[in-house]
PDB file as gemmi writes it, atoms N, CA and C in Angstrom:
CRYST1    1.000    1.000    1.000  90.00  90.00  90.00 P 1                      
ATOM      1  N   UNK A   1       9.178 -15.893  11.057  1.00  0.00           N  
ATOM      2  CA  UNK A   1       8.667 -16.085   9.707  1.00  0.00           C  
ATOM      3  C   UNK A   1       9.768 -15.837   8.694  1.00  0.00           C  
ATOM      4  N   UNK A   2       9.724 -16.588   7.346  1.00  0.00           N  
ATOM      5  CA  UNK A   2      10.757 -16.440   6.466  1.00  0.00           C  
ATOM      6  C   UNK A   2       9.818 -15.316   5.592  1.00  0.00           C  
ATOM      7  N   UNK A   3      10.671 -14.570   4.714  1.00  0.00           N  
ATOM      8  CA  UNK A   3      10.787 -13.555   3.774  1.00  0.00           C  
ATOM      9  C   UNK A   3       9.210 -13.597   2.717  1.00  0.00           C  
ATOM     10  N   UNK A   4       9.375 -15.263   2.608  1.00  0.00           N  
ATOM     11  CA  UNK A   4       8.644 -15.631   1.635  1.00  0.00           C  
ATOM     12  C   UNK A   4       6.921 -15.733   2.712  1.00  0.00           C  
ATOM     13  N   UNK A   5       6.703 -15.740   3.650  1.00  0.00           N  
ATOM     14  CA  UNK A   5       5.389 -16.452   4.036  1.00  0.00           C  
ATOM     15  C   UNK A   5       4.779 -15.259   4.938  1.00  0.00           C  
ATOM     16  N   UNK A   6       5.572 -13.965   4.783  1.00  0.00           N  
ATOM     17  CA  UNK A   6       5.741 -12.676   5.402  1.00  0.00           C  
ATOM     18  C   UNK A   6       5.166 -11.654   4.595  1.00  0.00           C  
ATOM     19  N   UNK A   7       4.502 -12.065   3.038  1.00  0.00           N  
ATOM     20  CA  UNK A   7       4.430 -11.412   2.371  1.00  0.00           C  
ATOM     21  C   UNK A   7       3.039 -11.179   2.229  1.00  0.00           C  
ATOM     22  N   UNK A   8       2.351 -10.087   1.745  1.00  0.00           N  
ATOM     23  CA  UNK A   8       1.076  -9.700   2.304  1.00  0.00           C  
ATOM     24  C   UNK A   8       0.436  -8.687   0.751  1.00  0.00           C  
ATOM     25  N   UNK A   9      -0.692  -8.657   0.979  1.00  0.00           N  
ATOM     26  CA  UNK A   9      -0.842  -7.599  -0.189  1.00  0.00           C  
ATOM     27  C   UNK A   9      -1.611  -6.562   0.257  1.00  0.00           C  
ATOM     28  N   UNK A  10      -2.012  -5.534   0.002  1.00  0.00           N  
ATOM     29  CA  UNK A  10      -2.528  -3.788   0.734  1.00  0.00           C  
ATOM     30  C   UNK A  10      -3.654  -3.968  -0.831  1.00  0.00           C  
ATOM     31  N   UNK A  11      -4.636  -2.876   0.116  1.00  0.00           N  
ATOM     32  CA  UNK A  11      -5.742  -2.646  -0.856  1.00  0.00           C  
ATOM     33  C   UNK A  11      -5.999  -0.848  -0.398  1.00  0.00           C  
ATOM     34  N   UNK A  12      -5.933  -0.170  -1.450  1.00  0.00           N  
ATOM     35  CA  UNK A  12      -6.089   1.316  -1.059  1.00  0.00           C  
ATOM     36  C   UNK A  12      -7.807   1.491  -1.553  1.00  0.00           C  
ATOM     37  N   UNK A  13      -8.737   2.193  -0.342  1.00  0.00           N  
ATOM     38  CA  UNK A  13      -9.858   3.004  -1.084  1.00  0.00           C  
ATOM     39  C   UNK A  13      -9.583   4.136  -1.490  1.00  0.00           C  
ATOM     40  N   UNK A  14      -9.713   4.286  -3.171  1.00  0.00           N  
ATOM     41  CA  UNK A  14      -9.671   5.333  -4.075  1.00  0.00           C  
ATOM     42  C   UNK A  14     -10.571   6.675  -3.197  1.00  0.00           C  
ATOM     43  N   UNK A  15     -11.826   6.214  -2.967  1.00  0.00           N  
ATOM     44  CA  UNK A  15     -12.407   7.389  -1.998  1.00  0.00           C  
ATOM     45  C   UNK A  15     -11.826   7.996  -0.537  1.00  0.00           C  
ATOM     46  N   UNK A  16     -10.740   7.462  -0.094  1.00  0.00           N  
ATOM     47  CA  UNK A  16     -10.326   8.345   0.930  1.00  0.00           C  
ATOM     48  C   UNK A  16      -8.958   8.848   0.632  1.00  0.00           C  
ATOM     49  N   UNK A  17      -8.191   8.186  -0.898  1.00  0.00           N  
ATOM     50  CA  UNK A  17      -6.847   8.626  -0.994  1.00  0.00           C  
ATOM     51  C   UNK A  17      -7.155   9.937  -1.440  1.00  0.00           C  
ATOM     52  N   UNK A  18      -6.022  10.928  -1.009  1.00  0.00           N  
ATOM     53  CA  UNK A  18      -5.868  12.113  -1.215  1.00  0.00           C  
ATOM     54  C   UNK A  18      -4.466  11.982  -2.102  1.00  0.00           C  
ATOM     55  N   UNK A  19      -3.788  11.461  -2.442  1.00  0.00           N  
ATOM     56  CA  UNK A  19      -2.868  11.244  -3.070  1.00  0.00           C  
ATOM     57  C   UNK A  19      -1.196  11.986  -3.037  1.00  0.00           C  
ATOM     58  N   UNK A  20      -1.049  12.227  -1.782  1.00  0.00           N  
ATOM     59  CA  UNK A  20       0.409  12.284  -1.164  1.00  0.00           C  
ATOM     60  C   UNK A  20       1.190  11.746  -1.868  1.00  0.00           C  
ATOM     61  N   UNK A  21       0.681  10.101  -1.980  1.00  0.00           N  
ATOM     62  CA  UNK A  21       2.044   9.286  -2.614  1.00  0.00           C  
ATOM     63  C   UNK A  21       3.454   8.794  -1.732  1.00  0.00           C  
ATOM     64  N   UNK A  22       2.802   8.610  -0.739  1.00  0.00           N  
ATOM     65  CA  UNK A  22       3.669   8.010   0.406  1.00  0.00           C  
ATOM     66  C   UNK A  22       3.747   6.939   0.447  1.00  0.00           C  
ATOM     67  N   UNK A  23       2.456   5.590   0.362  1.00  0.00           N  
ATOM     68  CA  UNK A  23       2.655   4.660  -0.174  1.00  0.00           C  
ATOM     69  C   UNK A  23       3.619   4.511  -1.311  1.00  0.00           C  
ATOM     70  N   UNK A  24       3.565   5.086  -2.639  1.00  0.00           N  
ATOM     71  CA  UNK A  24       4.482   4.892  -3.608  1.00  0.00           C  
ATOM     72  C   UNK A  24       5.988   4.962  -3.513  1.00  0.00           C  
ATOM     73  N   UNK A  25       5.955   6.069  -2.576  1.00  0.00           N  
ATOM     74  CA  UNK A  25       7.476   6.539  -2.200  1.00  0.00           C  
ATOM     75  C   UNK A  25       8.163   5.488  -1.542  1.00  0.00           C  
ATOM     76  N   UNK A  26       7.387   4.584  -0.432  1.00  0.00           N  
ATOM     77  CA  UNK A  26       7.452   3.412   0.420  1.00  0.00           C  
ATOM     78  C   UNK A  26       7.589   2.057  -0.136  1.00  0.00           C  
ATOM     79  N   UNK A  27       6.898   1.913  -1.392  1.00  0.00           N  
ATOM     80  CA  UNK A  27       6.982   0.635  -1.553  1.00  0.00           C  
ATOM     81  C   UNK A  27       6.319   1.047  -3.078  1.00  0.00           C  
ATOM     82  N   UNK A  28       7.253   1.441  -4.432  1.00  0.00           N  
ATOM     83  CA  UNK A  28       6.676   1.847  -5.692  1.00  0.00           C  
ATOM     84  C   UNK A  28       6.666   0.211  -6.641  1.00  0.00           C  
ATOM     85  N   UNK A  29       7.039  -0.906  -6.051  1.00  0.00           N  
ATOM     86  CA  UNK A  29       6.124  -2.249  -6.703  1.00  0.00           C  
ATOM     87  C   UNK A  29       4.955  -2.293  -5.947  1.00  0.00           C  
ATOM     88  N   UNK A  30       3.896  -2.129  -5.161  1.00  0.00           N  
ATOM     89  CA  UNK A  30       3.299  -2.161  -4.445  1.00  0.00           C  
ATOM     90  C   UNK A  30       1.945  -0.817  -4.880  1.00  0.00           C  
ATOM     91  N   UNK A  31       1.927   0.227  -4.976  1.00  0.00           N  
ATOM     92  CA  UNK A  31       1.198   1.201  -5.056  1.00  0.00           C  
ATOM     93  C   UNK A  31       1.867   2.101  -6.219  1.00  0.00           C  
ATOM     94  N   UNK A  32       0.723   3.102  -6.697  1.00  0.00           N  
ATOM     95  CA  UNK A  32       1.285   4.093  -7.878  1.00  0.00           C  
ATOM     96  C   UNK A  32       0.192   5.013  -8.302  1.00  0.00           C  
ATOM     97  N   UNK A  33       0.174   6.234  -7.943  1.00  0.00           N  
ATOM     98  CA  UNK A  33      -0.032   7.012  -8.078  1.00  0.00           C  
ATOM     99  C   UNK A  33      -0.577   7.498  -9.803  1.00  0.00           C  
ATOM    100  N   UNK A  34      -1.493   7.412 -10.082  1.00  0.00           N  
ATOM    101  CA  UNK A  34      -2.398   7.188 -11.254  1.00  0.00           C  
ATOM    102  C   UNK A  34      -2.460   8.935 -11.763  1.00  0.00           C  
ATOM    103  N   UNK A  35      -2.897   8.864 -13.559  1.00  0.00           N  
ATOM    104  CA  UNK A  35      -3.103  10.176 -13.880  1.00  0.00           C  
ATOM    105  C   UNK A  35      -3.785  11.382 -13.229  1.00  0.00           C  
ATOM    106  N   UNK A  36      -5.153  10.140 -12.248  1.00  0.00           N  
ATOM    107  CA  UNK A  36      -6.386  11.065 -11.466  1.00  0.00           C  
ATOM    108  C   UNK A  36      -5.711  11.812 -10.645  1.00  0.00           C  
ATOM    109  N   UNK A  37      -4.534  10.909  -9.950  1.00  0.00           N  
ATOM    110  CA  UNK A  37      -3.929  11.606  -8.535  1.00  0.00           C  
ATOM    111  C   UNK A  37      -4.481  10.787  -7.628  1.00  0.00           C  
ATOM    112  N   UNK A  38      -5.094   9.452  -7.458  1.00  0.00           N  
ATOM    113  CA  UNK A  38      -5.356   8.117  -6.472  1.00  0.00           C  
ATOM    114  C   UNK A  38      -4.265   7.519  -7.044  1.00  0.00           C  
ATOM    115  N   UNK A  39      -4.101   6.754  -5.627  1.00  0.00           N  
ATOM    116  CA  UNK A  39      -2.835   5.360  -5.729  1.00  0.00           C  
ATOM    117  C   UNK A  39      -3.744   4.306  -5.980  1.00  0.00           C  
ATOM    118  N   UNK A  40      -3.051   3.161  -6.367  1.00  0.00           N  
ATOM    119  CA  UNK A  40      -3.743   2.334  -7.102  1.00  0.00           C  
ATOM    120  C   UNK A  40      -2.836   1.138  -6.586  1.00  0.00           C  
ATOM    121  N   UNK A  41      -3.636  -0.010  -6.111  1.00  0.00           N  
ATOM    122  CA  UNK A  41      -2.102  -1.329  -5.527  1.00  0.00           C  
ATOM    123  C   UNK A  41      -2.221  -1.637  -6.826  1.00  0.00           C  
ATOM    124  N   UNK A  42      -0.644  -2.160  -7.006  1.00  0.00           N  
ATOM    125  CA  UNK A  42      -0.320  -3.152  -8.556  1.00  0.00           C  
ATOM    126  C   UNK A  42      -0.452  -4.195  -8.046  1.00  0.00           C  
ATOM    127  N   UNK A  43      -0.898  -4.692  -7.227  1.00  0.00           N  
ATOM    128  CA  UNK A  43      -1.330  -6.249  -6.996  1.00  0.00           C  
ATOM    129  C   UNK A  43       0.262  -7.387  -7.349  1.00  0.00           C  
ATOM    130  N   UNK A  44       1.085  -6.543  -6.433  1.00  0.00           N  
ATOM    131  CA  UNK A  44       2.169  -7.474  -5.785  1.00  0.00           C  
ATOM    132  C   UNK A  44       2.431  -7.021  -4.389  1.00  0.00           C  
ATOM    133  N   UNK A  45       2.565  -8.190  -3.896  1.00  0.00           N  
ATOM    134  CA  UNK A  45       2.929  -8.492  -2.162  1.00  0.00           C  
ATOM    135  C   UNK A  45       3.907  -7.565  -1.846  1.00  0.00           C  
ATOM    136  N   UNK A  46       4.347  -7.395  -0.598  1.00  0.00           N  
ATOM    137  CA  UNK A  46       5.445  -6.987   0.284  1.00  0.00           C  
ATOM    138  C   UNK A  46       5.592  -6.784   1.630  1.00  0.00           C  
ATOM    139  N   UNK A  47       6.620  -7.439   2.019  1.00  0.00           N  
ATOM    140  CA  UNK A  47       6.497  -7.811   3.992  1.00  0.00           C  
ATOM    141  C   UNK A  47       5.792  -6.821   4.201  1.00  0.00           C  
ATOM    142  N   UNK A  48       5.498  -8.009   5.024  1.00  0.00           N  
ATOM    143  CA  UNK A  48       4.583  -6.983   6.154  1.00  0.00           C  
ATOM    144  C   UNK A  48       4.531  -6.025   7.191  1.00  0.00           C  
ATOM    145  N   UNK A  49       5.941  -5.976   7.283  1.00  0.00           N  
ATOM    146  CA  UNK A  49       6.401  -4.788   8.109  1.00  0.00           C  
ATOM    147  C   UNK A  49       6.733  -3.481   7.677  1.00  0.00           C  
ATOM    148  N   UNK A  50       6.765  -4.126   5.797  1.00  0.00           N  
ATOM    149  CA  UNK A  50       6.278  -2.645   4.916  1.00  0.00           C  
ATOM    150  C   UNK A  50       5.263  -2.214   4.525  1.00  0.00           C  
ATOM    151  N   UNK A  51       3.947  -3.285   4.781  1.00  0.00           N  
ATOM    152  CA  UNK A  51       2.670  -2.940   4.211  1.00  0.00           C  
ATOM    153  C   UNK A  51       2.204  -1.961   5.702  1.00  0.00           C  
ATOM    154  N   UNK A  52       2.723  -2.467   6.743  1.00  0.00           N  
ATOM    155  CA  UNK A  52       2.249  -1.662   7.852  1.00  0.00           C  
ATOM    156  C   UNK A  52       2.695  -0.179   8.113  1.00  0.00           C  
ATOM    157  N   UNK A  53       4.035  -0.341   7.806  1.00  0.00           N  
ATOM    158  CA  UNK A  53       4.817   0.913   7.228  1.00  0.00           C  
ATOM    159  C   UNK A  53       3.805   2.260   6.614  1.00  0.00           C  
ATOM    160  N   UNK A  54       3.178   1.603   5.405  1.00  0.00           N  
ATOM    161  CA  UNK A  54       2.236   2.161   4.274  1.00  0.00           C  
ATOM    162  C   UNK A  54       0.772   2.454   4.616  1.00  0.00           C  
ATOM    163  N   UNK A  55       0.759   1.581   6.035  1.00  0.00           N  
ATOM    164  CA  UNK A  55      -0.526   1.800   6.586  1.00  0.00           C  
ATOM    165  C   UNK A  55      -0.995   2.824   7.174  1.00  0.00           C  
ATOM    166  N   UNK A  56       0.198   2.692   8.246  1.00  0.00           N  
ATOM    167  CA  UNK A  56       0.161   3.762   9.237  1.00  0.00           C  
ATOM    168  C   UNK A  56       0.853   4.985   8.702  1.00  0.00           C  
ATOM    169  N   UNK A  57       1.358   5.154   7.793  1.00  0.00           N  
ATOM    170  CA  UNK A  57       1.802   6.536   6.967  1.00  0.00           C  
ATOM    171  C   UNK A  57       1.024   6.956   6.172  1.00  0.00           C  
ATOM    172  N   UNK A  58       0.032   6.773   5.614  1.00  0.00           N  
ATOM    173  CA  UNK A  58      -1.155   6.976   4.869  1.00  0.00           C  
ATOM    174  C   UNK A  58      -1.806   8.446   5.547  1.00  0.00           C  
ATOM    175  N   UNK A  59      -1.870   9.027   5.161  1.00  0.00           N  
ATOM    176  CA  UNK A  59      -2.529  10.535   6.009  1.00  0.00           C  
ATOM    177  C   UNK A  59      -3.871  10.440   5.585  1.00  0.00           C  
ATOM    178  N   UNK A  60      -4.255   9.769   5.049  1.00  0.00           N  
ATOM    179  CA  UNK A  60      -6.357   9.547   4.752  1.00  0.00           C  
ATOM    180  C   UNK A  60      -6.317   8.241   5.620  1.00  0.00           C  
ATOM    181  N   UNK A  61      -5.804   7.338   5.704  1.00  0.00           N  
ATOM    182  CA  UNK A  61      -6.560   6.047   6.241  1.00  0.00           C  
ATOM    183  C   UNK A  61      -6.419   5.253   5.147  1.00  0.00           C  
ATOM    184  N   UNK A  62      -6.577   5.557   3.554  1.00  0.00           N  
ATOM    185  CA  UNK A  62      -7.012   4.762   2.742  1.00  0.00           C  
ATOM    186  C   UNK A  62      -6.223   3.457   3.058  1.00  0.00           C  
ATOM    187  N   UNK A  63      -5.296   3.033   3.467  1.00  0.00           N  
ATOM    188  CA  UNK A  63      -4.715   1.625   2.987  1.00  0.00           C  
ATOM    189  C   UNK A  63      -5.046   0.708   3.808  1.00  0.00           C  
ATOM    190  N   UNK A  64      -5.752  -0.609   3.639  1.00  0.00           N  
ATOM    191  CA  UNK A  64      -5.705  -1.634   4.679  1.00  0.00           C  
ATOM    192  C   UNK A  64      -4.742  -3.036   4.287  1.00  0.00           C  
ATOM    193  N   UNK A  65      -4.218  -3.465   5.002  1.00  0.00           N  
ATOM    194  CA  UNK A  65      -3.468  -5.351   5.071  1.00  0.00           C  
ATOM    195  C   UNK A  65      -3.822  -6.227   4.540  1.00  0.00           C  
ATOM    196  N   UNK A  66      -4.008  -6.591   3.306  1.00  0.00           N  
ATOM    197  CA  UNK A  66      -4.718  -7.894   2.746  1.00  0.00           C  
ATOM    198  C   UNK A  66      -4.585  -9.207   3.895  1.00  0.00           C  
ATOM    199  N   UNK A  67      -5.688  -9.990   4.452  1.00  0.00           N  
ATOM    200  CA  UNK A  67      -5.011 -11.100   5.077  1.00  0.00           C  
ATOM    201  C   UNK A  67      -5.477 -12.300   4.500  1.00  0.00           C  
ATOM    202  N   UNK A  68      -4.362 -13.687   4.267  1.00  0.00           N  
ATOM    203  CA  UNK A  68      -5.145 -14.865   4.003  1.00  0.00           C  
ATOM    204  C   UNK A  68      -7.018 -15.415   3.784  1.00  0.00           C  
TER     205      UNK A  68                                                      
END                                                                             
């Protein structure tokens, strides 16, 4: 796959983030850490070998893989 068709978007549930901020640290166009203390996706893409990255580093679960 090229760069461009690799690209994916993540959706965090506010109810299971505990707000670490590991996503943000991982990918800060992607997720951000809000006044409440939940991450929040900014609703831009990023490979998918970083959204999985963000997945499986998540210590609640909250993040899942946007797919097509």
């Amino acid at each position: 796959m090229n760069e461009r068709t690799d690209l994916v978007g993540i959706a965090i549930d506010g109810n299971r983030c505990v707000g670490m901020g590991i996503c943000e640290m991982l990918a800060p166009d992607a997720a951000v850490i809000e006044d409440d203390g939940i991450a929040y996706p900014t609703g831009s893409e990023v490979q998918s070998s970083l959204a999985k990255d963000m997945r499986d580093n998540c210590p609640s679960g909250a993040i899942s893989i946007l797919s097509d």
